[in-house]
N, C-alpha and C positions, 0 to 999 in steps of 0.2 A: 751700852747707850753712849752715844758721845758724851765729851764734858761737858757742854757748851748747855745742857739741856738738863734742868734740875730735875728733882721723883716727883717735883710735882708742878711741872709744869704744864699749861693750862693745853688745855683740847683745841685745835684749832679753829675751831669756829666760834670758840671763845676772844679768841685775838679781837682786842679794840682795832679797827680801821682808822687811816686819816688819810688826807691831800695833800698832799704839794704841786701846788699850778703855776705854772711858770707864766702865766696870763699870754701868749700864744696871739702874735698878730698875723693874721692870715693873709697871706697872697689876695692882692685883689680888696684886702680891706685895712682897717686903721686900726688901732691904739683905743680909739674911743667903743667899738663894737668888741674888742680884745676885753675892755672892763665890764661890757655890759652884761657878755657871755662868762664870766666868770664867777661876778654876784649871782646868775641865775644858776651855776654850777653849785657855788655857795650855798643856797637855798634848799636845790635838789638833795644835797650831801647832807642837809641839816634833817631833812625828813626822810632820810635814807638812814640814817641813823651814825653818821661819821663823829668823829671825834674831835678832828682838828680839821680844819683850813689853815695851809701856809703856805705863805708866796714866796718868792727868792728874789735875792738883789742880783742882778746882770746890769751890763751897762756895753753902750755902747754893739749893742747886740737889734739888728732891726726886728725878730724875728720875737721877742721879749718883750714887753710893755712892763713891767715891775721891779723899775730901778729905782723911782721912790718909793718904796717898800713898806715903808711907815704910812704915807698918805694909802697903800693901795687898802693897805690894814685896815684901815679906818672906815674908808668906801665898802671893805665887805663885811665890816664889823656892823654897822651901822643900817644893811641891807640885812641883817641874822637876829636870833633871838638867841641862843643857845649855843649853838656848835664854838668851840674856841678856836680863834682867829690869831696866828701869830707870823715871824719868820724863818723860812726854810732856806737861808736865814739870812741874817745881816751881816755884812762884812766888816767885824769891826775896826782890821786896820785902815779903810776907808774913811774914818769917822772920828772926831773925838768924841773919847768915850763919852762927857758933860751931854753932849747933842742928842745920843743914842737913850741916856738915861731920861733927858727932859719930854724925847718923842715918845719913848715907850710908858711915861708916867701921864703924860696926857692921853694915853689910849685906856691904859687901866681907869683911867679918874672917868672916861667918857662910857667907857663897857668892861665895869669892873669884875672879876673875877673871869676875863672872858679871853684875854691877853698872852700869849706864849713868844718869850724872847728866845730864838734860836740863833746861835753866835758860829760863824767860821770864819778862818782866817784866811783862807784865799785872796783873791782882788776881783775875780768875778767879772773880768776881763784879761784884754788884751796888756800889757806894760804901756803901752804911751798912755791908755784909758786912766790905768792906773794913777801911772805921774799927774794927769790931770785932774782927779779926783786929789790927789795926795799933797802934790807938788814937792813931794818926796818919795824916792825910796831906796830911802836910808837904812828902817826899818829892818829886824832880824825876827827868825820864828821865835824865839825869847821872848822878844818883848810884845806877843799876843796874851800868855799870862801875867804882866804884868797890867795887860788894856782890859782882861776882865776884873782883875782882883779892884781896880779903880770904878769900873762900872758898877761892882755892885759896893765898892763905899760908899759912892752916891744914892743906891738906893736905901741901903740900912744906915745911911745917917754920920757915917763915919767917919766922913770926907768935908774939910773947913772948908770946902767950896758945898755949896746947898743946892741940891736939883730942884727947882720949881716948875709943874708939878715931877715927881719922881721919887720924891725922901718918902720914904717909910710903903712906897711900893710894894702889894705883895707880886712881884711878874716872877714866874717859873724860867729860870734861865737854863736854857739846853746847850750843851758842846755838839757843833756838828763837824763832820770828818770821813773823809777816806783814805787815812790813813792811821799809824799810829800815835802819833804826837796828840792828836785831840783825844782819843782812846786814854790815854793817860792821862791828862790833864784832867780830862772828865772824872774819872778813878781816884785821881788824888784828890780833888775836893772835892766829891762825893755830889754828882751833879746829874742829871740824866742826860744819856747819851744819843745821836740819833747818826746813824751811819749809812753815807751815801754808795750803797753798792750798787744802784742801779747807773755807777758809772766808778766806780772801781770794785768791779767782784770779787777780784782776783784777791783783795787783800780784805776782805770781810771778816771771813771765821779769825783770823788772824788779831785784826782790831778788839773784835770783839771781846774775845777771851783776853787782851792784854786789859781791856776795861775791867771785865768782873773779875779776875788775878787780882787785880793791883787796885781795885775799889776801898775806900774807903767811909763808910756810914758819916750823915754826915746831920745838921738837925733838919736837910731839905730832905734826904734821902735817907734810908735807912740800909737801903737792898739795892744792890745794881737793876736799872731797868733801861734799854735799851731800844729804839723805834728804828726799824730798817727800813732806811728807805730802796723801794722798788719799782723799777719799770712793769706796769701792766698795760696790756692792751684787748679789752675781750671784743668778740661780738659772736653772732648767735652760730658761724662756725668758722674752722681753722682757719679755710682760703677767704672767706669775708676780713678775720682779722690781720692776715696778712699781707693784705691790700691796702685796709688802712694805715697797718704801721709803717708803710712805706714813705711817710710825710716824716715820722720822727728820724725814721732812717735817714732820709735826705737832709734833715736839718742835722746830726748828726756827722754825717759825711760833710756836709759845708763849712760847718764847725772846725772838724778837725782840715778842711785843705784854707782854712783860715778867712773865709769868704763866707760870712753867717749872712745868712738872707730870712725874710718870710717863710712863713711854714708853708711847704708848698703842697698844691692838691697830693692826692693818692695815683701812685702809677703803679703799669702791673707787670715790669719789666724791670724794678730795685738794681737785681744783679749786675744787669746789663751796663749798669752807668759807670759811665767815664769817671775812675781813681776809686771806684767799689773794695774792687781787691787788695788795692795798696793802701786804704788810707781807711777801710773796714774796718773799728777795734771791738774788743771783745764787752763795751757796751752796748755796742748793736747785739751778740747775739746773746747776751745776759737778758734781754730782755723774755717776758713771759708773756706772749702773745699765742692767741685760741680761742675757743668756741666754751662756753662754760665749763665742758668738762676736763680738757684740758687746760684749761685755767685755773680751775680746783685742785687737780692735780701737780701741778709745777706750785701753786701758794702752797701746800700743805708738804710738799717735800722741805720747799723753803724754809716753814717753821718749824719742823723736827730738826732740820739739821743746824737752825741758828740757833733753836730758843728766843727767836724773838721775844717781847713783851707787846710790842706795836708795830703794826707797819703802817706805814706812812705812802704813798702811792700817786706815780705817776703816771703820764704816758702823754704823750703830744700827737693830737689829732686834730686833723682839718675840719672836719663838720660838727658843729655843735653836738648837730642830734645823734652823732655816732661817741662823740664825746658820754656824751650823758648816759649811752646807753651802756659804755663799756661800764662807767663809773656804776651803775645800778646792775650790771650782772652782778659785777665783784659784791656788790652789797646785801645781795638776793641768795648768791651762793655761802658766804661767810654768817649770814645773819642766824 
């Protein structure tokens, strides 16, 4: 049996589910319809039986609506009863850390126990985006454990500057990563991990295992647990979901030839487009798109061979209603 998968690791249809929505402005619409459709995603996820809702910081991306991240929190916190509502994640070298503690302590105070802080250190852009978030970057990968070890003085009190609200916060802080540097960090303070393979595969089993290696217990965590994140896309068969994902595809391709736009409709001709082949990376075809049954089968290999604990779940589609429905196969098949 791999390492990577303890004797008693759970069954797969046991695996908790969650979201990561990148709130998705579509071709043809706005920013404002991008929020509407994501509280209603929210809602469905909540009676579908999900675990987390989490949005991600991007900036300077048209194709994204959730670069205040904190505000988008709030809006789908406030639209929910139950489901936990957090980020996937915040960038915290964008931010001082004072600002991040005081947003995320006004969220807990407003839907308390309801709140997940998930932290990377990317920029979540472009470099000029960055500088202008920043107005520096001076900044080295060192001094990102220094930016959480000050984050959470502020929340346990520790720190002669006072968060208001924010001190004495209970918010769950996750490392997230693709690669090894947050794997370990995560490890060393004994933190829960959530690792973005659905856009570095290539180094997943790898991170992973340098996490539970080099874990250490800690009074948040006791045991390493670990939430992968994953590109899905189902519908009710292969060539239906194939067609869809050709919108994640093309924002993908436009991403990397550095020209991000709106999520653009579904085409049935992907391959065909101009810089396909050159500029194609292996997050395109990491992804797990199919018809229920092969979508069953690509999650269930995934979790034997990671051990996941959670996964966490993506995919970028054009039509609401195909949105929703991929989200509730996944839910239907896993539950």
């Amino acid at each position: 049996m791999n390492s990577l998968i303890s004797s008693n690791a759970k069954r797969w249809k046991e695996i908790p589910l969650s979201i990561l929505d990148l709130v998705p402005v579509l071709e043809g619409s706005d920013a404002r319809t991008s929020f509407q459709n994501s509280v209603d995603l929210a809602q469905h996820a909540e009676n579908w039986g999900y675990n987390r809702f989490w949005v991600a910081e991007h900036h300077n991306n048209p194709g994204i609506a959730s670069s205040a991240t904190s505000v988008v929190i709030g809006h789908i916190a406030g639209a929910t009863n139950t489901i936990r509502v957090g980020s996937g994640g915040v960038m915290l070298p964008n931010h001082a850390a004072l600002i991040i503690a005081e947003q995320f302590g006004t969220l807990d105070s407003l839907y308390p126990g309801r709140i997940d802080l998930g932290l990377g250190r990317a920029p979540g852009t472009d470099q000029l985006t960055a500088y202008a978030l920043r107005r520096t970057l001076n900044q080295k990968a060192e001094d990102f454990p220094l930016q959480v070890e000050e984050l959470e003085a502020y929340f346990n009190g520790s720190s002669r500057i006072r968060a208001v609200p924010g001190e004495g916060a209970s918010i769950p802080i996750w490392l997230l990563g693709s690669s090894g540097f947050s794997a370990q960090l995560a490890a060393y303070k004994g933190l829960p991990f959530s690792f973005a393979s659905h856009f570095a595969p290539d180094n997943t089993l790898t991170a992973i295992q340098l996490y539970r290696d080099n874990f250490q217990p800690s009074d948040v965590l006791k045991e390493p647990y670990v939430m992968l994140g994953v590109s899905v896309i189902a519908a009710d068969t292969d060539e239906e979901a194939e067609r869809i994902a050709s919108s994640q595809k093309q924002a993908l391709l436009s991403l990397r030839s550095g020209m991000p736009t709106k999520l653009q409709p579904p085409v049935d001709n992907f391959e065909s487009l101009q810089g396909f082949g050159m500029n194609a990376g292996s997050e395109i075809t990491a992804s797990i798109i199919g018809s229920p049954t092969t979508t069953r089968e690509k999650l269930e290999e995934l979790i034997l061979k990671t051990g996941a604990n959670e996964l966490i779940i993506t995919g970028q589609i054009y039509s609401h209603e195909a949105r929703l429905h991929s989200y509730e196969i996944i839910a239907n098949m896993m539950g």
